[in-house]
Every structure is written in structure tokens, then in C-alpha cells.
BADRENBA-66625 format. One record per residue (C-alpha): x, y, z; residue in one letter. Coordinates in steps of 0.25 Angstrom, whole numbers, plus 5000, padded with zeros to 4 digits. Example, Ala and Ser with C-alpha at 12.3 -4.5 7.8 and 13.67 -1.06 7.14 Angstrom:
BEGIN
504949825031A505549965029S
This chain:
BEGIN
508649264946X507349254937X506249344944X505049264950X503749284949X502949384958X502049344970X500749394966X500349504976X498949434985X497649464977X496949504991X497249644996X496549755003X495549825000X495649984999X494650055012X493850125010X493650265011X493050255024X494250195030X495250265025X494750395024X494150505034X492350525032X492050655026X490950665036X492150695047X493250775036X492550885031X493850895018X493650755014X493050735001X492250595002X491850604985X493550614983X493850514994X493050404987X493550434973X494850414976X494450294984X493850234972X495350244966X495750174977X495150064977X495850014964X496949914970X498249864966X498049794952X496449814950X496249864936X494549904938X493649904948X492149924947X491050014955X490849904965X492049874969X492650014970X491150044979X491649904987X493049964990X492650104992X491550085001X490550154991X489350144985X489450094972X488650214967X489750304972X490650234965X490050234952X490150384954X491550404958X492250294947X491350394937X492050524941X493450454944X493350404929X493050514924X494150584929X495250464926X495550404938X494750284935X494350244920X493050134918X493350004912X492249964901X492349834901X492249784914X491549924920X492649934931X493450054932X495050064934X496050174936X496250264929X497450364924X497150484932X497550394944X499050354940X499250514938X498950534952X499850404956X500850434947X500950564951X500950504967X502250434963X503050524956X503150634968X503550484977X505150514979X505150404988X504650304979X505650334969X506750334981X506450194985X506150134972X507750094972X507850074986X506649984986X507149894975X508549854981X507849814991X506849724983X508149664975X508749644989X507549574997X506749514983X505549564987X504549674985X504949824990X503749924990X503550084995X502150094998X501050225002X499850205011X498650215006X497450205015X497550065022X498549995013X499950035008X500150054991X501250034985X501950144979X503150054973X503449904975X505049834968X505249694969X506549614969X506849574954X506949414957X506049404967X504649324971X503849454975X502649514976X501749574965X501449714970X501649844964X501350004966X500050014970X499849904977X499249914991X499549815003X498849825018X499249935026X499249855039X499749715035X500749745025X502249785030X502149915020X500849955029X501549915041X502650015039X501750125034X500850105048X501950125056X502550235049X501350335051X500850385065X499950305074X498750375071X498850355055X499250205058X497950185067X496850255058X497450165045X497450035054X495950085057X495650065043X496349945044X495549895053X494349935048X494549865034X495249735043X494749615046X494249585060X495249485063X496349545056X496349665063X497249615075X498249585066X498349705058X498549795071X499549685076X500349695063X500349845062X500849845078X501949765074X502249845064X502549955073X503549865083X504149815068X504449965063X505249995075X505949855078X506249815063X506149955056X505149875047X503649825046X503549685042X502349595037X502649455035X501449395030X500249495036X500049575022X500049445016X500549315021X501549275011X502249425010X503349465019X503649625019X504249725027X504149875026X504750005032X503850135029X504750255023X504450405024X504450455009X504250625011X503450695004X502450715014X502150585012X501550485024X502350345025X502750235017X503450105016X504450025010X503849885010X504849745006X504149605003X504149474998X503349344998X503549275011X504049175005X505249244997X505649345009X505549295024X505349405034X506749365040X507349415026X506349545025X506849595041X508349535040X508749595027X507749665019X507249745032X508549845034X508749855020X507149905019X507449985030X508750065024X508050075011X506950165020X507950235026X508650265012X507450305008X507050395018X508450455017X508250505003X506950545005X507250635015X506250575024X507350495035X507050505050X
């Protein structure tokens, strides 16, 4: 079968919080070092697929003023973590950042473990398999496979999707204790929409009833109307908090009926494998 094209991944997505919603004040933690905090949250701000951004809108997504700004893309350059683009007077990424992502991925023994796993199950379904971390209020994907002849989306490592309407943020939620699920659903709320904040909690609730009826955490058209996905979270070791295992497809492509009759206790087993080779297994 001749491979298709891919469904491009939706241009809107959301934006990274900022430090203050994420992160505790250094007026109430004595050990937290606010001038770090918001160096590393200028890195941050650089999304999935954005080659440069400029002062103001790095001071835009941090919160900051753009004097601030000004002086913390100075120093980060001139230590290599971000380099300054002449022509358009923007500033990118630079190398000293992959050493330290590079070096994040090599000691992951579960991201090479489910590699395999997680493309049997791509070829099998024809859709998108991904493992993803969380980080702040969204989850980042830490390795996406896709079936080889199917209509699927365009998302790659590095790619961050919503913590709380994505089935991947689903299973991380109801995988980590009720205190650490509620302070993140606070930031949640605090960056949400009035009138989308019902919604948010009623998904994350059903979450919880899903986990322990279907051994899964579904979204059929919440993280984006025309994607269906289901995802179980996975314990990697390591000292390492939760992850999760995420399957997906346009809508159109994969009905939920197909995700939870057949791709569900195959995702399932493939968590459990997983866990079992890690170590990790209840």
C-alpha cells in the first residue's frame, strides 16, 4: 500500500505558564533561586517547531519584563544555550541545549524498551504510538512511531500536547497522587478559560472512573476534535515520576470503537511487557 500523506499536527496549542504557575515564589522558599528559575524558563518557552523567538515575546510568555529579558537571552547566549540570529534579531536554540537533552535520553532504558513494542502496535492499529514525560502543565513527547501506511498525525519528540484534555495527560493525572493531581489542575485552571473550566474537571474525573473500568484514559475529540487517542501511564524506574504510553489517529481513520475493542488490550499488554522488563510491575 502506498503511504499517505500526514495530517498536519493543528497550528493552535498551548502556551507554556509561566513561572508563577508552575513554580513555588522565592518569597515563601528560601532555596529557590528566582534569577535560574527564569533563565531556564526562557528556554522553555521555545515550542515544538519554532526556529527564533524575539525579546518580546519570550517577556510575553515568561511574564517578564522585557528588560529582564534582554538580560537573561544576553547571558544564556553567551554561555550556548541560545545563539542570536542577525538577520531577523530573534534568538534560537542553541547547542549546549541538545547536550543536556541528549544526555536526558540516553540514561532513558524505557524509551529504548518500548521503541519496538510501541511500533507493533502502530503497524497493527495504523496510527500514531507515543511515550511522553510531563512537564509543567503539558505532557512532551519523549518518542512518537507511526504505522507505515497510514493517514496520521504529524508529531514528533518534543512535541507538547495539554495535560488535561489529551489522553496522554489523562493517564499521567491519574497515575500520580491526589495532591500532585490537584496542585497541576490548579495551574490548569488558573491559565483555562472561564467556561472551559467545568469541562476540564469533568474530563479529568472521568478519567479516573475510565482507569479502573477500561484500564485506559480516553479522549475522543476533547484535545482536538478530529483526534481520537487512548493512553495508559507506565512506571519507567529510575526514580523517575510517571509516564504514559499514548495511541491515536484522526477520527476519521480510527473510531473509538476500534481504539477500545482492539487496540486497548493490546496497549495494555504492551504496558505490562514493559513494566515487566523494566522491573517496575505491581
Amino acid at each position: 500500500m502506498n503511504k499517505l500523506r500526514k495530517v498536519q499536527r493543528p497550528k493552535r496549542a498551548q502556551p507554556p505558564p509561566t513561572a508563577a504557575a508552575v513554580k513555588p515564589s522565592g518569597k515563601t522558599d528560601r532555596h529557590f533561586v528566582t534569577a535560574l528559575a527564569r533563565g531556564l524558563e526562557v528556554l522553555a518557552c521555545f515550542r515544538h517547531g519554532e526556529r527564533v523567538l524575539g525579546n518580546q515575546e519570550l517577556a510575553r510568555r515568561c511574564g517578564l519584563a522585557k528588560s529582564t529579558i534582554s538580560r537573561l537571552t544576553y547571558t544564556l547566549t553567551k554561555l550556548g544555550y541560545l545563539i542570536y540570529v542577525q538577520d531577523s534579531a530573534k534568538y534560537g536554540l542553541g547547542t549546549a541545549t541538545l547536550s543536556l537533552g541528549s544526555a536526558m535520553l540516553s540514561r532513558l532504558q524505557i524509551r529504548k524498551l518500548a521503541h519496538p513494542l510501541m511500533q507493533q502496535l502502530a503497524e497493527f492499529g495504523q496510527c500514531m504510538v507515543s511515550l511522553g514525560s510531563r512537564d509543567r502543565l503539558s505532557m512532551i513527547y519523549i518518542d512518537a512511531v507511526r504505522g507505515s501506511s497510514a493517514v496520521t498525525l504529524s508529531m514528533d519528540s518534543g512535541t507538547r500536547i495539554q495535560i488535561a484534555t489529551s489522553a496522554m495527560g489523562r493517564a499521567y493525572l491519574t497515575a500520580v497522587t491526589e495532591q500532585e493531581r490537584n496542585d497541576i489542575m490548579e495551574g490548569v485552571r488558573e491559565l483555562a478559560e472561564v467556561d472551559r473550566w467545568p469541562d476540564l474537571q469533568r474530563g479529568v474525573a472521568k478519567a479516573l472512573l475510565d482507569v479502573r473500568e477500561l484500564g485506559v484514559c480516553c479522549s475522543f475529540g476533547e484535545w482536538q476534535k478530529d483526534v481520537n487517542a487512548i493512553a495508559v501511564s507506565v512506571r519507567p524506574g529510575d526514580g523517575l515520576p510517571p509516564m504514559a504510553i499514548n495511541c491515536g489517529a484522526p477520527a476519521y481513520m480510527v473510531s473509538k470503537e476500534f481504539l477500545l475493542e482492539q487496540v486497548r488490550p493490546r496497549l495494555i499488554a504492551l504496558v505490562s511487557e514493559l513494566e515487566t522488563s523494566l522491573g517496575t510491575a505491581a
